[in-house]
C-alpha positions as CSV (number, residue, x, y, z in Angstrom):
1,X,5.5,8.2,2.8
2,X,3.4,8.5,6.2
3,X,4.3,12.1,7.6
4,X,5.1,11.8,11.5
5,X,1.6,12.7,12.6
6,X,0.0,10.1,10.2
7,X,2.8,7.2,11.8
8,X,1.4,8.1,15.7
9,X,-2.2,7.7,14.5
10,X,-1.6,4.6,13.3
11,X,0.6,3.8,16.3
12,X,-2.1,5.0,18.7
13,X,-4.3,3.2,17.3
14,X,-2.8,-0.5,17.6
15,X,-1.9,0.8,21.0
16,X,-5.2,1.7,22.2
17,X,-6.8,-1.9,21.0
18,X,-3.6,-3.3,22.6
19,X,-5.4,-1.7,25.5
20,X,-8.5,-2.7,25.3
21,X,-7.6,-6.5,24.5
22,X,-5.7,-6.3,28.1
23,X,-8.7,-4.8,29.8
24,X,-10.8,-7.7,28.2
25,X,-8.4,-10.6,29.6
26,X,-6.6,-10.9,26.4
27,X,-2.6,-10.6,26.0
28,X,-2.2,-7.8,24.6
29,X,-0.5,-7.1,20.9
30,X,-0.1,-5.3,17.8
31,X,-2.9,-6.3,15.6
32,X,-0.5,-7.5,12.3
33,X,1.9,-9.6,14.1
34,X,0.3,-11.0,17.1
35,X,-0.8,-14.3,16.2
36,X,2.7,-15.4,14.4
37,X,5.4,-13.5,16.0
38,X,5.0,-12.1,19.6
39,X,6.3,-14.3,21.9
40,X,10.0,-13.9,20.8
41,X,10.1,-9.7,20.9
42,X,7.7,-9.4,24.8
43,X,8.2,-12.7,26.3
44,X,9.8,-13.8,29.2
45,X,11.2,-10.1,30.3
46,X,9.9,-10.0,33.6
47,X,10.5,-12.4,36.5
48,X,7.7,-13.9,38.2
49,X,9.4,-12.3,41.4
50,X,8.7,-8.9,39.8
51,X,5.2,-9.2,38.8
52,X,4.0,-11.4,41.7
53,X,2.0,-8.4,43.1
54,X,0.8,-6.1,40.2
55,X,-2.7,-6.0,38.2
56,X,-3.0,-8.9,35.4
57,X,-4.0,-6.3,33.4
58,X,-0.8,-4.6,33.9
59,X,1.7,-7.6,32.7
60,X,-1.3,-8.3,29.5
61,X,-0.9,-4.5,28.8
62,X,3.5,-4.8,28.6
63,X,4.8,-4.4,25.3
64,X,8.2,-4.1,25.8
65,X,11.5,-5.7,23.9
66,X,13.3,-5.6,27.4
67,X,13.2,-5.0,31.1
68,X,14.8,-1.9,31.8
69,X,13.5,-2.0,35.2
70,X,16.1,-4.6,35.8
71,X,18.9,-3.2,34.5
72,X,18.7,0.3,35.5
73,X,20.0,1.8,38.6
74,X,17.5,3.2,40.6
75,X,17.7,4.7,44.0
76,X,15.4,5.4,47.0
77,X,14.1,9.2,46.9
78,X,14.5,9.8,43.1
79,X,12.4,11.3,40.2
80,X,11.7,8.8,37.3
81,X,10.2,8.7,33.8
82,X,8.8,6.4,31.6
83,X,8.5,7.2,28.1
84,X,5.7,5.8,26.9
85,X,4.4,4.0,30.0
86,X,1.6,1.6,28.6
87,X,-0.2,-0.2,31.1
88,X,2.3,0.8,33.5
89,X,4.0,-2.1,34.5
90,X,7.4,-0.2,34.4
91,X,6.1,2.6,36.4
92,X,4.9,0.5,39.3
93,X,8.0,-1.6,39.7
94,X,10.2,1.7,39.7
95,X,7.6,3.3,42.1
96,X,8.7,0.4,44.5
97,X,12.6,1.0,43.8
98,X,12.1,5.0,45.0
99,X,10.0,4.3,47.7
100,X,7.8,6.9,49.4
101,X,10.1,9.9,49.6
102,X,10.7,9.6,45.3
103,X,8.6,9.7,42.5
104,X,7.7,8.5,39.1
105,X,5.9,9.7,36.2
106,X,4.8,8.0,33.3
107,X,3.6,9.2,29.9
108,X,1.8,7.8,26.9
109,X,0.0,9.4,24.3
110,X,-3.1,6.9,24.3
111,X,-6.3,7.4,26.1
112,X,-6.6,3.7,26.5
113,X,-3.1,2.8,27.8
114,X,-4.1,5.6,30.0
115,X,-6.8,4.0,31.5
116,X,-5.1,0.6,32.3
117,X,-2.4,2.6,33.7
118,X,-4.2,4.1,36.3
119,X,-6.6,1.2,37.2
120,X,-3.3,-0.4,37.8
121,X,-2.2,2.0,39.6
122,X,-5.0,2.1,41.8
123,X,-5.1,-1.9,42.2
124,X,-1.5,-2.1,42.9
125,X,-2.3,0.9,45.8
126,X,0.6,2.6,44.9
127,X,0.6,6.8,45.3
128,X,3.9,8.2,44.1
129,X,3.0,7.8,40.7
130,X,1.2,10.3,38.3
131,X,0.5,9.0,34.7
132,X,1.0,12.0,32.1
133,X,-0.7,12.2,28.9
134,X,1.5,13.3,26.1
135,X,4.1,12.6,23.5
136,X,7.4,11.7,24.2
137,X,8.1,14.6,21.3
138,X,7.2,17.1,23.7
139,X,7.6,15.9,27.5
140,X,4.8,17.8,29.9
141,X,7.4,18.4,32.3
142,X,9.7,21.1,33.9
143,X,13.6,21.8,32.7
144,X,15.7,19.6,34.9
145,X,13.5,17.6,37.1
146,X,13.8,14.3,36.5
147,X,16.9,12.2,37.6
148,X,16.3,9.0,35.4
149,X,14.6,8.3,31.8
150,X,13.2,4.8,30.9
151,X,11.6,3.6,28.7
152,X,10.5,-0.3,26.7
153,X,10.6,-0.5,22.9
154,X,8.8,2.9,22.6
155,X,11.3,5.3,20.9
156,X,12.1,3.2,17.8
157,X,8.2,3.9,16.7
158,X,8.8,7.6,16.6
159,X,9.2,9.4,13.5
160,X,11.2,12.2,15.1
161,X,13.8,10.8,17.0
162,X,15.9,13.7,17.3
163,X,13.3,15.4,19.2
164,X,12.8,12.7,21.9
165,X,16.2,12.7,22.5
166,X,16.2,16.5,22.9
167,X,13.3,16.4,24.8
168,X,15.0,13.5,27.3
169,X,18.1,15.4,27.6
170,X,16.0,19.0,28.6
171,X,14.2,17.2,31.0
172,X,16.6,15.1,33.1
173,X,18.9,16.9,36.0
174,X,22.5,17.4,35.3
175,X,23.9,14.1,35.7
176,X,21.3,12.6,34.9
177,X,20.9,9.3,33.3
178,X,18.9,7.9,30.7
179,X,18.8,3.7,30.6
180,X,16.3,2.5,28.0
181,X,15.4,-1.0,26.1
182,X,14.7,-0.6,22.5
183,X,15.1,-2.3,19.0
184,X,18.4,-1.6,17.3
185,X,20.0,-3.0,13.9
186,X,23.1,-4.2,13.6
187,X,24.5,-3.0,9.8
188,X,22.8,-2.7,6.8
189,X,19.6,-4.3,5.7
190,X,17.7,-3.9,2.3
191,X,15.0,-1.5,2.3
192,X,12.3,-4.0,1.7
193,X,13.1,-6.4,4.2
194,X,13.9,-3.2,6.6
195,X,10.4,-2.9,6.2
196,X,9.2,-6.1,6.8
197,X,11.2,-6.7,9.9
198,X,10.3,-3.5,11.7
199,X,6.6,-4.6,11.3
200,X,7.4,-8.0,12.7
201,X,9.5,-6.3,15.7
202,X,7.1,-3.6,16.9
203,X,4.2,-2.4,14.8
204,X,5.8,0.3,12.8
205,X,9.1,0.3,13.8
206,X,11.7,2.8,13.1
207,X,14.3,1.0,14.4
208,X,18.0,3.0,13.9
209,X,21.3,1.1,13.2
210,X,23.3,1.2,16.1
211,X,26.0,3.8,15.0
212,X,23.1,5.7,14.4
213,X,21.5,5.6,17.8
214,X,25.0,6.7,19.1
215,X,25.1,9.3,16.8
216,X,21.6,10.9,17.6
217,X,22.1,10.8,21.6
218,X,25.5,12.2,21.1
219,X,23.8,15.5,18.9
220,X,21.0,15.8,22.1
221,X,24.3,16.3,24.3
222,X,24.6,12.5,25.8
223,X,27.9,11.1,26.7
224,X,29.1,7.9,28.2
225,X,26.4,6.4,25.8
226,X,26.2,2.0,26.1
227,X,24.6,-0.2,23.7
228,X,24.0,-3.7,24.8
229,X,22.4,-6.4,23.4
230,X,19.8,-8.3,25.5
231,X,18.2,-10.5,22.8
232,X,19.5,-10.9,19.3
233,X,17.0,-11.8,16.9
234,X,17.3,-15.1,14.7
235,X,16.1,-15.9,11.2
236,X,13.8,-18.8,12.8
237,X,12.3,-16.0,15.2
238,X,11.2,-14.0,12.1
239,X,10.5,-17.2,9.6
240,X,6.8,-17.8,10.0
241,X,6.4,-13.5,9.6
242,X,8.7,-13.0,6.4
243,X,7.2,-16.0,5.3
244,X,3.3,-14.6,5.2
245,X,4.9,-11.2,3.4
246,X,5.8,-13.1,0.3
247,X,9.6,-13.2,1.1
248,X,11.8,-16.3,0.3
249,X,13.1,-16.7,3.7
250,X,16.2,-18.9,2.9
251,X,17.4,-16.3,0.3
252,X,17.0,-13.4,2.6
253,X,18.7,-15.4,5.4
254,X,22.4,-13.8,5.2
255,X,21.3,-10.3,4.5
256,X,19.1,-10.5,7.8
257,X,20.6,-13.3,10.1
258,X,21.2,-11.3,14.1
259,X,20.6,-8.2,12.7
260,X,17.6,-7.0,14.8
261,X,18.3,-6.9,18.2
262,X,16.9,-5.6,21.7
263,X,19.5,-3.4,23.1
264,X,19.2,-2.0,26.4
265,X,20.7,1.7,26.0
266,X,22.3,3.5,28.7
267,X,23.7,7.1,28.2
268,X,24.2,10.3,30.7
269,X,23.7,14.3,30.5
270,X,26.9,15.7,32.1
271,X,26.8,17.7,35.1
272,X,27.5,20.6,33.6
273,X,24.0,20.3,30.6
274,X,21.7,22.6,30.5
């Protein structure tokens, strides 16, 4: 079994060629799944109305499950976070939402995504933003100084869940929220086609069950937690995939039929956290 610091190399690694395919032109993807199964995890989440005024580069570089930007509520004159910010397609539209007198701060791990992030930043001519490098493990940043956490399909590849959490929960303001997208399972799903599916969904996926999400937000100290689908997953999505590892997709269909979902997760640290 890969020990965590072994899963983020290889995680920073399709990440930073993700990168550099965006900076080249290319759409950008994780090198094992990009030519059979992509379009139905990142397509389609932003609206042209969104993206009409950001860096090409920025929208190649997305490679979320969801829009969180959407969803979320996010109000003039706040402080926002972006756990693992990519390309920083998330950052800049939330940089718009808190206008000049708020602030947002994105982080990523990879020297490459890095890059993008801020040539994007300085196409788009946007100021209250500062890209962060780091791992979402360990958040650069204060006790309490951040009113809103988001993030797109980035915390089901960590091995160490229960420290990102942590980490979210010391880092947000009391009553502060948290309102991410991410891959969830629904139920139980044999090991070896676990497997398979995560690397179809995102690289090397962790993805929890949902009770299982629940259950590790509510040990970091989050309540009023939400879990709501935004794109369920069908067996045809995943055919062509399960098909190249060796599976017999037809046999497999009831054990994995709408089990992998996007979710978009909200969940809040109580005015009284520390």
């Amino acid at each position: 079994m890969n020990t965590p610091e072994e899963l983020k190399a290889i995680v920073r690694g399709e990440y930073g060629q993700a990168a550099r395919q965006a900076k080249q032109g290319g759409s950008s993807c994780c090198s094992t799944v990009c030519t059979i199964t992509i379009d139905p995890i990142t397509g389609d989440l932003y609206h042209p109305s969104q993206t009409a005024n950001l860096p090409q580069a920025a929208i190649a570089a997305s490679l979320g499950c969801g829009n969180p930007t959407a969803l979320a509520d996010i109000h003039p004159g706040e402080t926002v976070l972006d756990l693992g910010s990519g390309g920083g397609i998330d950052v800049l539209l939330s940089a718009r939402r808190v206008g000049p007198t708020g602030k947002v701060y994105g982080l990523d791990m990879t020297d490459e995504m890095l890059s993008v992030a801020h040539e994007n930043q300085a196409k788009a001519k946007i100021h209250n933003v500062e890209f962060l490098k780091g791992e979402i493990e360990a958040i650069p940043l204060a006790d309490a100084t951040v009113d809103l956490i988001i993030s797109n399909c980035v915390i089901n590849l960590s091995p160490e869940k229960d420290r990102v959490f942590a980490e979210a929960y010391r880092v947000l303001k009391p009553g502060g929220r948290l309102a991410i997208s991410d891959i969830v399972v629904r139920g139980s799903v044999q090991a070896q086609i676990r497997k398979n599916l995560e690397l179809w969904a995102g690289c090397v996926a962790g993805a929890l069950e949902e009770s299982d999400y629940r259950a590790f937000l509510a040990k970091a100290g989050f309540d009023a937690i939400e879990i709501v689908p935004t794109r369920v997953y069908s067996l045809e999505d995943a055919r062509g995939f399960l098909s190249g590892a060796g599976l017999d997709v037809d046999a497999v269909a009831p054990r994995i039929q709408d089990r992998f979902m996007s979710a978009f997760i909200r969940a809040r640290k109580g005015m009284g956290g520390e």
